[in-house]
Z-matrix of the N, CA and C atoms (Angstrom, degrees):
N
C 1 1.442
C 2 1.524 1 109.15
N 3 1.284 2 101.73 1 118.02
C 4 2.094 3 117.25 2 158.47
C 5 1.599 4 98.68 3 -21.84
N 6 1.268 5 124.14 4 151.83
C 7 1.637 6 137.51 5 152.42
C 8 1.242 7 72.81 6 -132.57
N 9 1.669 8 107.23 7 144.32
C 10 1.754 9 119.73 8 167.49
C 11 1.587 10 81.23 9 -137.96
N 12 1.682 11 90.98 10 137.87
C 13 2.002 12 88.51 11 149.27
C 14 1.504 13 94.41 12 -140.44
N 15 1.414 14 85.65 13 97.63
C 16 1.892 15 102.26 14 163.69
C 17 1.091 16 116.31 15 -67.55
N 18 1.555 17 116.76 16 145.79
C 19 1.433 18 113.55 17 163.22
C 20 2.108 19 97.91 18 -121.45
N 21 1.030 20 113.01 19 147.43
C 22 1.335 21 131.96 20 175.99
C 23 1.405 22 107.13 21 -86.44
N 24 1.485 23 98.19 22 149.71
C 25 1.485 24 119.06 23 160.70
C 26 1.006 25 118.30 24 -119.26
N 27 1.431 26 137.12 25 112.65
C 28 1.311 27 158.25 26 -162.27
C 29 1.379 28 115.53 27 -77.56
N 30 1.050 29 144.26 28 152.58
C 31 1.566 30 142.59 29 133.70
C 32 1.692 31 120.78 30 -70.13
N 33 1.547 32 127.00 31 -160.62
C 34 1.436 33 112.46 32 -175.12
C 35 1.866 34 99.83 33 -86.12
N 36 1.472 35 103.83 34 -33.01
C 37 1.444 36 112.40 35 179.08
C 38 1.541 37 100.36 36 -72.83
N 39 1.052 38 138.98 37 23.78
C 40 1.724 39 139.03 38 151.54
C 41 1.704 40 83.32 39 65.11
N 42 1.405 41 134.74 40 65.64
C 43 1.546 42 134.91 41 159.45
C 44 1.380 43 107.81 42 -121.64
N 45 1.273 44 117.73 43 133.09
C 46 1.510 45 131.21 44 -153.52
C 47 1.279 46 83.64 45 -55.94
N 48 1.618 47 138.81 46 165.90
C 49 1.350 48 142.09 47 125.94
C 50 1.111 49 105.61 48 -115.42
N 51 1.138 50 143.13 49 -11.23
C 52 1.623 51 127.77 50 -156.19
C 53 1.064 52 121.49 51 -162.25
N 54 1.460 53 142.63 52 142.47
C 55 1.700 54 112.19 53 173.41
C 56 1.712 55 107.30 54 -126.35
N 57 1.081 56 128.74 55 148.95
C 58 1.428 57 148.12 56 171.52
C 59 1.127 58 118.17 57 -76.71
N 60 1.143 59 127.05 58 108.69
C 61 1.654 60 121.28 59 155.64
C 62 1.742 61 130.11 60 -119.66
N 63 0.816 62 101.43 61 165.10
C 64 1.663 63 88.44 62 -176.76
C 65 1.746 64 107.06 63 -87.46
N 66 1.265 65 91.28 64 178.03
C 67 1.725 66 95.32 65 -160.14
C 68 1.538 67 108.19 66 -66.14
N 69 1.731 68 97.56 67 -24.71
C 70 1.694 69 109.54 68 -154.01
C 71 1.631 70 89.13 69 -84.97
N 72 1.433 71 121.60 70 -22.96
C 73 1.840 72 115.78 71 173.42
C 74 1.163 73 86.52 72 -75.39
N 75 1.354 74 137.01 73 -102.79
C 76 1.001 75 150.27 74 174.62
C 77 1.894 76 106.00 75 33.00
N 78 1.210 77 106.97 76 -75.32
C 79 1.533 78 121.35 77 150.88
C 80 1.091 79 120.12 78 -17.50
N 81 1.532 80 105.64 79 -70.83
C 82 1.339 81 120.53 80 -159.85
C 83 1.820 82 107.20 81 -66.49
N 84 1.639 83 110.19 82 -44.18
C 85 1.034 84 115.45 83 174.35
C 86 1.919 85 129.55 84 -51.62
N 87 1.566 86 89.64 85 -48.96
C 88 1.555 87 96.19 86 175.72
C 89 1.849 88 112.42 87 -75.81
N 90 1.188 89 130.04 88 -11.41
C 91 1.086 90 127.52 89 165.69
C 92 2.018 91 114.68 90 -74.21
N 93 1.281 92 90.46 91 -56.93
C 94 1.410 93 87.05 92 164.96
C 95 1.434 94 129.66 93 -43.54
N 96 1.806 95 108.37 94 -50.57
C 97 1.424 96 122.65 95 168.57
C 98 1.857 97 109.42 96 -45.45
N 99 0.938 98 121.52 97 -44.83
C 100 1.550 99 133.48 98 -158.95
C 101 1.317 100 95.10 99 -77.17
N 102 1.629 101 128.59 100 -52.54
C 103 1.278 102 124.53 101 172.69
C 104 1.410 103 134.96 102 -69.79
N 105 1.645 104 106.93 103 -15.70
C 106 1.555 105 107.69 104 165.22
C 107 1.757 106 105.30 105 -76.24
N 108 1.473 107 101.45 106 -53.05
C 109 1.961 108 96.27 107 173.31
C 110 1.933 109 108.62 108 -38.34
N 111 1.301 110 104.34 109 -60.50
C 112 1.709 111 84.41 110 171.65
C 113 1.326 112 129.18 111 -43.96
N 114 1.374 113 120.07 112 -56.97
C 115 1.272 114 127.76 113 170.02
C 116 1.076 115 119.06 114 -11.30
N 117 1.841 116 91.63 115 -70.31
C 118 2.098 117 115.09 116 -166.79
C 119 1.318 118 94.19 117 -62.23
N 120 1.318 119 127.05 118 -50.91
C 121 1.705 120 109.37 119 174.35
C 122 1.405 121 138.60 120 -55.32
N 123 1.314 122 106.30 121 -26.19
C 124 0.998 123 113.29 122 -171.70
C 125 1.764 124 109.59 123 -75.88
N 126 1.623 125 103.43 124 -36.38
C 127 1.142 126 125.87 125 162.80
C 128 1.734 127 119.59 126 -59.24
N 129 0.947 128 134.79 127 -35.13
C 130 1.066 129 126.76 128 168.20
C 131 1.537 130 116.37 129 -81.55
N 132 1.423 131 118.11 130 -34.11
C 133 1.480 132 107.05 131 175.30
C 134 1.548 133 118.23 132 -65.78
N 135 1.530 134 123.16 133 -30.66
C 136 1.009 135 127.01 134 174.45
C 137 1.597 136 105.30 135 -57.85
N 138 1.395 137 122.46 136 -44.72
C 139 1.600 138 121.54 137 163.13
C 140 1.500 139 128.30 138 -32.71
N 141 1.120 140 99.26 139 -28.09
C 142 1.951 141 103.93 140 -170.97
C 143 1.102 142 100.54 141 -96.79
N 144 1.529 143 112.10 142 150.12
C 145 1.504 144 114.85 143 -161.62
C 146 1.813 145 93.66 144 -76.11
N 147 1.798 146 101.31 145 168.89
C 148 1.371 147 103.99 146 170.38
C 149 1.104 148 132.10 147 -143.88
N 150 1.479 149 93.98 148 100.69
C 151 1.393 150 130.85 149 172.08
C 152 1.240 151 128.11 150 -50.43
N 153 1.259 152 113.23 151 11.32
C 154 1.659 153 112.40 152 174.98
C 155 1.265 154 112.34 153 -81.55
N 156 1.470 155 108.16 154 162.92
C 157 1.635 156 108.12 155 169.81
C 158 1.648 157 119.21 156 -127.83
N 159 0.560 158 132.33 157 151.11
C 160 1.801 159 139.53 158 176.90
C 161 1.566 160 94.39 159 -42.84
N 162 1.580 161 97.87 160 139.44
C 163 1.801 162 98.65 161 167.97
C 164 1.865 163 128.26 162 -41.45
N 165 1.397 164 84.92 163 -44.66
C 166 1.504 165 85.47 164 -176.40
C 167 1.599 166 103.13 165 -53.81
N 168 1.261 167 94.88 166 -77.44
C 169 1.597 168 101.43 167 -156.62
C 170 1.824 169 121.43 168 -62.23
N 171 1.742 170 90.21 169 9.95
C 172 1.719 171 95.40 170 171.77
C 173 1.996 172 96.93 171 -81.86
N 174 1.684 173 104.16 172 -35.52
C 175 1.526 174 107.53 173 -174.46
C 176 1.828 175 104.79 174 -56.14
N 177 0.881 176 80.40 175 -66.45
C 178 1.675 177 92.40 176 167.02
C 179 1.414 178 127.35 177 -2.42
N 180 1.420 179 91.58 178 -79.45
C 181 1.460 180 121.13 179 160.16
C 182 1.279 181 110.71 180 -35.45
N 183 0.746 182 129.23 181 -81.98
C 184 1.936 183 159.34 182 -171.48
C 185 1.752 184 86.61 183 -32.65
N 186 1.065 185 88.08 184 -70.52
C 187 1.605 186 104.85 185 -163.85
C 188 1.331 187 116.95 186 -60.57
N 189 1.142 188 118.65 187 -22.51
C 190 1.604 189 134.93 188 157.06
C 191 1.383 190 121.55 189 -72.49
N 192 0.749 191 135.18 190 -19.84
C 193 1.304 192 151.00 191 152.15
C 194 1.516 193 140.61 192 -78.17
N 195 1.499 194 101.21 193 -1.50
C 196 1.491 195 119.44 194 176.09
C 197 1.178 196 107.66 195 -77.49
């Protein structure tokens, strides 16, 4: 689990604009980011049907077709 200790940047009406983190979150954040993108991929390829076939019977194939 993330620990963040953000600090904000305000406007004059005290409305968030911005947030601060240190370099070492910062890190922490884009690594996390990188491993959910794997995830979602990994998750979507498992989605597509699979059409592969066992070595042999790809030769098979091949060879039937000559």
């Amino acid at each position: 689990m993330l620990t963040m200790h953000p600090e904000y940047v305000v406007d004059e009406k005290a409305r968030k604009k911005a947030v601060l983190v240190s370099f070492a979150e910062w890190q922490q954040l884009m690594e996390a980011l990188e491993e959910l993108n794997d995830i979602r991929a990994y998750d979507t390829a498992k989605k597509e049907p699979d059409d592969l076939a066992p070595f042999e019977e790809a030769v098979r194939q091949i060879k039937a077709k000559r």
